[in-house]
C-alpha positions as CSV (number, residue, x, y, z in Angstrom):
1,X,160.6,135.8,26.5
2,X,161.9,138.5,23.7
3,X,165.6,138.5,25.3
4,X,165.4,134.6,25.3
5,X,164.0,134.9,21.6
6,X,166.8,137.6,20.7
7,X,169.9,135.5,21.9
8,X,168.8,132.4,20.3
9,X,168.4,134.3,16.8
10,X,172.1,134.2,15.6
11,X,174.7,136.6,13.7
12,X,174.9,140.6,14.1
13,X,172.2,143.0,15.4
14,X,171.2,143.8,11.7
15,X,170.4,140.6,10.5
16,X,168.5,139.4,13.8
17,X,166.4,142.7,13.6
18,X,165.7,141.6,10.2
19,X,165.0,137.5,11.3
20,X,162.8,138.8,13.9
21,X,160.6,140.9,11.6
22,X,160.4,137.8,9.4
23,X,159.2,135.8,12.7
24,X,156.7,138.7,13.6
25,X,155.1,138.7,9.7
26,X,155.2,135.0,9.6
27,X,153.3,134.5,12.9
28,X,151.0,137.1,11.5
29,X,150.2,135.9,8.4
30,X,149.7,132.3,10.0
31,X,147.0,134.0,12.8
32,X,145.6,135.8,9.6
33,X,145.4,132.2,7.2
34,X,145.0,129.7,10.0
35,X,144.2,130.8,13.3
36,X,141.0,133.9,13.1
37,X,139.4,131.8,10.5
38,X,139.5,128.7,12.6
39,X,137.8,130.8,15.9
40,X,136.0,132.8,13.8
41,X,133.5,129.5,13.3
42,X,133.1,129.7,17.4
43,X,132.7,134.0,17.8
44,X,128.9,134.7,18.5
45,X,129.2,137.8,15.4
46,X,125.2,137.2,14.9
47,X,124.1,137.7,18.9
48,X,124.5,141.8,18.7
49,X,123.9,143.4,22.0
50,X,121.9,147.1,19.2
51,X,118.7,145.7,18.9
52,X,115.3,147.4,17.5
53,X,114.0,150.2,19.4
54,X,111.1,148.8,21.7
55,X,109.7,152.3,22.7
56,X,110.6,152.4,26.1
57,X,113.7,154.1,27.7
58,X,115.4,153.3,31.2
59,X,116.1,157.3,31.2
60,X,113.0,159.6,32.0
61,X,112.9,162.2,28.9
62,X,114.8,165.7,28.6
63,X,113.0,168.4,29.8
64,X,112.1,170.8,27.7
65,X,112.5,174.6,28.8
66,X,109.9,176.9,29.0
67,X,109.1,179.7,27.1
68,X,109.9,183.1,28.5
């Protein structure tokens, strides 16, 4: 895909470095506009997996060491 995209872009190595970091900041300001805010509506940010502490622990407790 980038060597397809590379000989399609035309003139001398310079100027299609500099057309291809055009491309790359163009498609990233249109993901940054367009795209995240768009699938941002569908990304569950509320449902957090953290929740309050319920007092119980799937681990038993450390052990503390005894007193010589």
């Amino acid at each position: 895909m980038y060597a397809a995209l590379w000989r399609a872009l035309p003139g001398p190595v310079v100027l299609r470095a500099v057309l291809l970091l055009a491309l790359l900041a163009a498609v990233v300001a249109v993901c940054f506009e367009w795209l995240f805010p768009l699938v941002a509506s569908w990304l569950p940010y509320d449902e957090t997996t953290v929740g309050t502490d319920t007092g119980g622990s799937a681990l038993p407790p450390f052990p503390t060491p005894e007193p010589l």
